[in-house]
N, C-alpha and C positions, 0 to 999 in steps of 0.2 A: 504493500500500500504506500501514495504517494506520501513522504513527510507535510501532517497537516498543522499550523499555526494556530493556535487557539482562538482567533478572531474569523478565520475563514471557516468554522463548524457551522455556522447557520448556512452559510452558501452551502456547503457540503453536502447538510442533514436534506435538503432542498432537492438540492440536483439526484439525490439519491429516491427520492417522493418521486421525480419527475422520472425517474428510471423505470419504478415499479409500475407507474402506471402505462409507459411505452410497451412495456414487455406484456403485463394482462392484455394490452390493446391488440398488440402481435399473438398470444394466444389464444386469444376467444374473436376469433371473426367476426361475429355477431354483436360488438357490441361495441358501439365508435363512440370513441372517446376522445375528438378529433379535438373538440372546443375546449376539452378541460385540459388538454396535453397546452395547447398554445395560452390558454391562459397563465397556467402554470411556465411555461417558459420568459413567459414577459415576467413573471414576478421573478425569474433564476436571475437575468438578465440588468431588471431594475437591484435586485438585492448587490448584483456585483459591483455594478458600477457603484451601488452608496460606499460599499466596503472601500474598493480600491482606491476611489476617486476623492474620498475621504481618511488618508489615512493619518494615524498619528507618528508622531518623528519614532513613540517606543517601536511601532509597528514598521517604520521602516527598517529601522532595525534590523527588526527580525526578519523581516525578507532580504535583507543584504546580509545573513549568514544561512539560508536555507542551504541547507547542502545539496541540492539539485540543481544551483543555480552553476551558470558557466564558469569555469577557472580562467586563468592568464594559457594555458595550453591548451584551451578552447577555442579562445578567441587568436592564438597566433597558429594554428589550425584551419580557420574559418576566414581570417584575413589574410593570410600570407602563404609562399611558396616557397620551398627548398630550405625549410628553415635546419640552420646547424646549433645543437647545443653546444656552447661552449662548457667548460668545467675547471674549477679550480681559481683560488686566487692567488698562485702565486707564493701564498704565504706558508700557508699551513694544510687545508685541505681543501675541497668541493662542500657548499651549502645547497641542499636539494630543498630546500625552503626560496629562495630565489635563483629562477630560471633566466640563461638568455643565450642569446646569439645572433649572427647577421639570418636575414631572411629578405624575399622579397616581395614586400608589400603589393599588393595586386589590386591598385587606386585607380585601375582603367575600369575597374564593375561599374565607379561612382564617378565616372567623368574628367576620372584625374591618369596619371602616367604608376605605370609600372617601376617602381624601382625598388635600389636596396638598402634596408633599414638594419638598426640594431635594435633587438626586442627587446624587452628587459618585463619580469616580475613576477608575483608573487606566488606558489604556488601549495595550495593547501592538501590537497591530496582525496581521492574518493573513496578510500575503504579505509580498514582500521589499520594492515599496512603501510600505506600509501602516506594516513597521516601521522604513524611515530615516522616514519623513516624522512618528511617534510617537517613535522613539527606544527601542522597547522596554519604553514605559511609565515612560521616568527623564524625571521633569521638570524643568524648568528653573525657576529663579525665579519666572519670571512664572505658569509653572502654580500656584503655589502661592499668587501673589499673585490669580491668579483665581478660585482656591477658599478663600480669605480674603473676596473680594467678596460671592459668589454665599454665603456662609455669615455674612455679617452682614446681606445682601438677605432671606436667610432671617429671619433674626432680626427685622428691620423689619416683615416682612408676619406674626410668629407661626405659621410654620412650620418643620415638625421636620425634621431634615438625614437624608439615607441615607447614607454613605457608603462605596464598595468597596477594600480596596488590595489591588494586585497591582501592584509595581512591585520588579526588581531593586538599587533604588536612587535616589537623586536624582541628578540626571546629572552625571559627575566631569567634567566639562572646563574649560576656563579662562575658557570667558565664561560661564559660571554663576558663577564665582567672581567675576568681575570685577560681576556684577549684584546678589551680595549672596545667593548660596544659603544659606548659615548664616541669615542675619539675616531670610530670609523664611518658616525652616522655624521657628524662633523664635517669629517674630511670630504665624504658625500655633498654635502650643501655646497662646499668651498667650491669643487670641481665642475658641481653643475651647473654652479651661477656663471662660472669663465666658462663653457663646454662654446666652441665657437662652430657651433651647428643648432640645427633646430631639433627642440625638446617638445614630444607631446604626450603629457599625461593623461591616463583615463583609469577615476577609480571606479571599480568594476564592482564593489562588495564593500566588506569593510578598510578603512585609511584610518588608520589611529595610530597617534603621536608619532616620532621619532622612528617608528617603524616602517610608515607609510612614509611621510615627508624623504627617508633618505634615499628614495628613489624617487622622488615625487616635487622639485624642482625643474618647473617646464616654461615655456615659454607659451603655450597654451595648456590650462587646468579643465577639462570635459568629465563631466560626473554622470552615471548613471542614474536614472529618476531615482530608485528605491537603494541610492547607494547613501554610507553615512562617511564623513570623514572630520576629525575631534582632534584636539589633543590628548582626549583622555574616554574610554570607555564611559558608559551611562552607568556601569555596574560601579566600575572603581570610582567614579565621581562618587557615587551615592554611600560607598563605603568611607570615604575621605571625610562629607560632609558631615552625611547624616550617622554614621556608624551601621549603616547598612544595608545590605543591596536592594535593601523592601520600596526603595523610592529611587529605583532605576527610570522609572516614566516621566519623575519630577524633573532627575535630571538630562532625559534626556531631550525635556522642552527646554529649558535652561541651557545646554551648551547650544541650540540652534544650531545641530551636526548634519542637516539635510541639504538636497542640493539645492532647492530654492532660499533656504537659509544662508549659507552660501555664495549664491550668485547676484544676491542682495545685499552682503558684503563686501565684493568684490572678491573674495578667496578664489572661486572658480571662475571660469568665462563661457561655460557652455553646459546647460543640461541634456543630456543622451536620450530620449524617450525609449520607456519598454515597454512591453505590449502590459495588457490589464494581466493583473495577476503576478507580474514579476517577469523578470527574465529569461527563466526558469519554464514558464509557460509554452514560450517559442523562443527559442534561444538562436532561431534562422532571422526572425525579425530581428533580435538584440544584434546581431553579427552584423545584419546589414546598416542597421541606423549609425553603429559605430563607425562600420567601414565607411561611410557616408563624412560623418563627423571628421573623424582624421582624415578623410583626406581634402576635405576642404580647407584643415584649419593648417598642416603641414603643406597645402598647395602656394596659401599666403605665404608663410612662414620664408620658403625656399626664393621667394619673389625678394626679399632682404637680403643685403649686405651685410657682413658681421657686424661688424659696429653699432647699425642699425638695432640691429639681431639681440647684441649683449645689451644696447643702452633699453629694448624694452623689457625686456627678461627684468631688468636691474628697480626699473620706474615697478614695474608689478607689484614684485614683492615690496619694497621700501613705501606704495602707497597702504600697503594691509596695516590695520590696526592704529592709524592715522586717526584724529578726531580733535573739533575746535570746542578751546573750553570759553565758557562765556561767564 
């Protein structure tokens, strides 16, 4: 059974009513149940849109961690061609919590040119495998130090970086700390601010704090509608504040972590639309609206001169968190 949200059970309980009565309809010939089947579908139909089209930032939330929803090897998959993983930083070893390598972006579907990009991000994993041996998409140092590589390897060959966050964080444990997490998430911002190519980010799921951000210096910011990005989860906020996670909803109005929250700040400059439902629903829509997305905003982008290039990247971030006191 699909992973069900606790706010989607009335649509569910619904859609389920309407099921039973299609199927009595198909087994008794005799007895047409044409008007109450379409009655009852207007009411599946009005109930979804109130859910969807109404939802709360907690509920967004929760559909930017459904686990059904598309990964970063999803969508460089469904966007791109001949993609190569790269591995390793260099340093110490390979983070299978952050993915990357050149690939080439296939922006002729949406009216743009073919070429070659470096992907970059985050990847959580789809079985219980998949997520010890990722970690749920928290990186470790090295992950970062290897999307530090692979984004100055960029920079050397004059190619423009993708990159996805979906990650609930950079990974809290003690041998990240001991390898220097701070000082590689760090050195991440330094790099991407100078990166003299074009940056485009798209948070796909969840972007929180430090985790998300050190990949997540771009020259255009695109969010998915039902995605969140914070410096701080609604859980850990509400354990900090309140002493516990029982007013996760409170704080999740309160950091205003949604994409139209957001793009009303100026933190992002583009929201992504996903079909009703999430992502997750049609995840051939999500690919396309994305593919659409980047490549119109990476088409401007390439029309710059570096200079150009660095001095807007630079004005972006320097205008966030700006405000006149009276």
């Amino acid at each position: 059974m699909a992973h069900l949200l606790d706010f989607e059970k009335p649509l569910v309980d619904l859609e389920a009513k309407l099921d039973e009565l299609r199927a009595f309809e198909a087994e008794d010939g005799s007895v047409d149940l044409s008007s109450q089947i379409v009655a009852l579908e207007a009411r599946v139909e009005t109930l979804r849109q109130s859910i969807y089209r109404g939802l709360t930032r907690w509920q967004r939330v929760q559909l930017a961690r459904h686990p059904e929803r598309p990964y970063t090897l999803d969508y460089v998959d469904a966007l791109t061609s001949g993609f190569v993983e790269l591995h390793g930083d260099r340093l110490f070893m390979d983070d299978r919590a952050l993915v990357g390598g050149p690939a080439t972006f296939r922006g002729s579907r949406w009216g743009g040119r073919d070429r070659t990009v470096m992907v970059l991000g985050h990847q959580k994993g789809r079985d219980t495998k998949q997520r010890k041996e990722r970690r749920f998409g928290m990186p470790n140092p090295e992950g970062y130090r290897k999307a530090k590589r692979l984004m100055e390897m960029a920079a050397k060959f004059g190619k423009p970086v993708i990159t996805f966050l979906d990650t609930p964080g950079a990974y809290p444990g003690l041998e990240a700390e001991e390898r220097g997490q701070a000082e590689a998430i760090a050195r991440n911002l330094l790099v991407m601010a100078r990166l003299p190519v074009p940056i485009v980010v798209v948070v796909i799921g969840e972007g929180a704090s430090g985790g998300a951000l050190g990949i997540g210096v771009g020259d255009r910011v695109l969010m998915l509608e039902n995605s969140w990005y914070s410096v701080i989860s609604p859980e850990s906020c509400s354990s900090i504040l309140w002493r516990s996670w029982d007013y996760k909803e409170d704080a999740a109005r309160a950091l205003k972590l949604t994409a139209p929250d957001l793009i009303d700040h100026g933190v992002i400059d583009e929201i992504v639309p996903e079909p009703i439902g999430g992502a997750h629903q049609d995840p051939e829509a999500t690919f396309d609206a994305a593919g659409r997305a980047i490549t119109r905003n990476l088409d401007a982008l390439l029309g710059l001169d570096t200079d150009a290039l660095l001095a807007g990247r630079l004005a972006k971030f320097d205008a966030m968190g700006a405000y006149e006191e009276r």
